[in-house]
C-alpha positions as CSV (number, residue, x, y, z in Angstrom):
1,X,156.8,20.3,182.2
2,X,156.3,24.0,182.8
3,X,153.5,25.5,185.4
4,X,150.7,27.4,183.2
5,X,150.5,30.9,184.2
6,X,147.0,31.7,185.4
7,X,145.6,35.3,184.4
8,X,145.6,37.3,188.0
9,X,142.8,39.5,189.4
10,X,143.2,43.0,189.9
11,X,140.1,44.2,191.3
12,X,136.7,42.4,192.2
13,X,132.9,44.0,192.3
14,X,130.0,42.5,193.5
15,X,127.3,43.0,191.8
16,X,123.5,42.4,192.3
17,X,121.8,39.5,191.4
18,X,124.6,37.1,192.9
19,X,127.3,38.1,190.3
20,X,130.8,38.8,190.8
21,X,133.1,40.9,188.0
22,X,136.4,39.9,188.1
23,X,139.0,42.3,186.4
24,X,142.1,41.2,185.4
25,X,145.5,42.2,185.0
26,X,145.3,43.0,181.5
27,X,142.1,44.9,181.5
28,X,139.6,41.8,180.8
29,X,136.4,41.4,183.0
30,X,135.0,38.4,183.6
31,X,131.3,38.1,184.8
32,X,130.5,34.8,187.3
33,X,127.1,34.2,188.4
34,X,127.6,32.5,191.6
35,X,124.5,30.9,191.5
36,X,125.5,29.4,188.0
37,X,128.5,28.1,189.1
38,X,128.0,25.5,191.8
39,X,131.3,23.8,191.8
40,X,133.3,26.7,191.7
41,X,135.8,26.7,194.2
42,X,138.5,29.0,195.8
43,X,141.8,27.0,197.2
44,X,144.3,28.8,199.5
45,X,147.8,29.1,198.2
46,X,151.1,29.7,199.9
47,X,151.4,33.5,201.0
48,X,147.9,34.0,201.3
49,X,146.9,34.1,197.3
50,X,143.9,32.0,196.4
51,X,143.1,29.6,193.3
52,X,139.6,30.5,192.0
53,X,138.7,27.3,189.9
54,X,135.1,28.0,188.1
55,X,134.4,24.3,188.1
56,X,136.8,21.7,189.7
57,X,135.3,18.7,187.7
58,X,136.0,20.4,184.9
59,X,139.4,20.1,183.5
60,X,138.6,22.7,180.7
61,X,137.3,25.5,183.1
62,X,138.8,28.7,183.7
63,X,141.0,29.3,186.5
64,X,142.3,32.3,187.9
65,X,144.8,33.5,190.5
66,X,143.8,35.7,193.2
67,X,145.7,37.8,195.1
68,X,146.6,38.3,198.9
69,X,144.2,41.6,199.3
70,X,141.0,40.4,196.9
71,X,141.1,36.8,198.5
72,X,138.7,37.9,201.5
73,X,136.2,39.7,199.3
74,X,135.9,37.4,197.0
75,X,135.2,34.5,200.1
76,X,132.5,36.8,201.4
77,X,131.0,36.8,198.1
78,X,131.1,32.9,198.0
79,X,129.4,33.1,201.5
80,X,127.0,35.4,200.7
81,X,125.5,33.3,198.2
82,X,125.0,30.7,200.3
83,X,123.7,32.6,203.3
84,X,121.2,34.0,200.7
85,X,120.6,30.4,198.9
């Protein structure tokens, strides 16, 4: 069996209204409304990347890898949603 290859993030913004745009490696953005997405979850990986699962009880959700450098921005986004919740 063969490991899927998950699309990678290149950059991250945060925007207003508890939304985070996630750009990809090949050029996509992806919009996540934190607030929308209560079972998302970001899993540490070996060599500091992250795994950002939108929803872990959802086998059919997207899932995206997250590199070294974008991992603690993207946790301070997750926190500040709940510190604002």
């Amino acid at each position: 069996m063969t490991t899927p290859v998950l699309p990678t993030l290149a950059r991250l913004d945060v925007l207003p209204v508890q939304e985070v745009r996630l750009t990809l490696e090949d050029g996509r953005a992806v919009v996540i409304d934190l607030d929308a997405t209560p079972r998302a979850l970001l899993c540490p990986l070996p060599h500091g990347d992250a795994l950002l699962l939108e929803d872990w009880r959802d086998a059919q959700a997207s899932a995206y890898r997250v590199p070294a450098e974008l991992t603690p921005a993207l946790r301070a986004a997750f926190f500040l949603r709940r510190v604002s919740a």
